[in-house]
C-alpha positions in Angstrom: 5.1 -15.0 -3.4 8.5 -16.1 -2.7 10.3 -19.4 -1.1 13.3 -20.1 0.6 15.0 -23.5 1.9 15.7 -23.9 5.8 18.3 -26.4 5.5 18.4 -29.5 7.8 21.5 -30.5 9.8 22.0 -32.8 12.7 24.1 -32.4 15.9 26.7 -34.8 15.8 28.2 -33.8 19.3 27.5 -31.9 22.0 29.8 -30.7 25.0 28.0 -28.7 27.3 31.1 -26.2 28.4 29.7 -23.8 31.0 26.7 -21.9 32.2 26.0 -18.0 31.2 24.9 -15.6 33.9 21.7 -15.1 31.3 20.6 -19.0 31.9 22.2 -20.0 28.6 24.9 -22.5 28.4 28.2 -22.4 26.4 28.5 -25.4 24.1 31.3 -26.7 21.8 28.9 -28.6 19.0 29.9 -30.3 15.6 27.0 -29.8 13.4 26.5 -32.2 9.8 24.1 -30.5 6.6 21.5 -33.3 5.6 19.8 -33.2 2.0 16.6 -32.1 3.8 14.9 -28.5 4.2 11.8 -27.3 4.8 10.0 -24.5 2.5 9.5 -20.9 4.2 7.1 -19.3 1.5 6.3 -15.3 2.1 3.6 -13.5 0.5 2.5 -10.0 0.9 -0.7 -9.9 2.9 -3.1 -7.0 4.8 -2.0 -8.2 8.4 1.1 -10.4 9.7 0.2 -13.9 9.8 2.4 -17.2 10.5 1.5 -20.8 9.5 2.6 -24.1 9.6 1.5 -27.5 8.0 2.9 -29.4 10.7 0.7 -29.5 13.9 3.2 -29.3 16.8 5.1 -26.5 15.4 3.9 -22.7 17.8 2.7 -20.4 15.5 2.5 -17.4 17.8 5.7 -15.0 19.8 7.2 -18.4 20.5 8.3 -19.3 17.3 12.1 -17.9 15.7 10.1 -17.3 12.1 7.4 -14.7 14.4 10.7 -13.5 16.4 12.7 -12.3 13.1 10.1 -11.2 11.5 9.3 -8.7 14.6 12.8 -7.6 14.5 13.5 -7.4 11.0 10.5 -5.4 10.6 11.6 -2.5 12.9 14.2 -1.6 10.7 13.2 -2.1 7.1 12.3 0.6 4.8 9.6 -1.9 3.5 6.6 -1.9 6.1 4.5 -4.3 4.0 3.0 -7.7 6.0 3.7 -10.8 5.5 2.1 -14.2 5.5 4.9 -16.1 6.5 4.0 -20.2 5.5 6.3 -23.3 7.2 6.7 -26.2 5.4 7.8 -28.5 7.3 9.9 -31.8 6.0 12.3 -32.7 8.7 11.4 -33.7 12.2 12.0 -30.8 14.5 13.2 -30.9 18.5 14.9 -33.7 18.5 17.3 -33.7 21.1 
């Protein structure tokens, strides 16, 4: 098993700058680190799995963590799953 840190940061402003034909909007945003992050742990595993401690938080094809994973795994050399485990310390979707 292995850990990484997802480092917290607030939005300090946000200018919403113009509308991309894809839905998406352009943005000019000032973003601050905070001394919070939340623990992603991996460990191998016999199937893919994704988990989280906090409730809220999707845990299926919604979720960025099961996104990447999807992605990053269709070009490694390394096909070996995952269980992929959210620890979540800062308050998430916010604003």
């Amino acid at each position: 098993m292995w850990e990484e840190k997802g480092c917290g940061k607030i939005n300090l402003g946000l200018a919403i700058t113009g509308r991309c034909t894809n839905g998406y909007h352009t943005i000019n945003t000032v973003f601050q680190s905070i001394g919070l992050a939340d623990i992603i742990q991996f460990t191998e595993a016999s199937t893919f799995r994704l988990t989280c401690t906090h409730q809220g938080l999707p845990c299926d094809e919604s979720n960025l963590a099961y996104k990447a994973y999807q992605l990053l795994r269709t070009y490694a050399k390394n096909k070996t799953p995952l269980h992929i485990h959210i620890k979540k310390i800062y308050l998430w979707r916010l604003g």
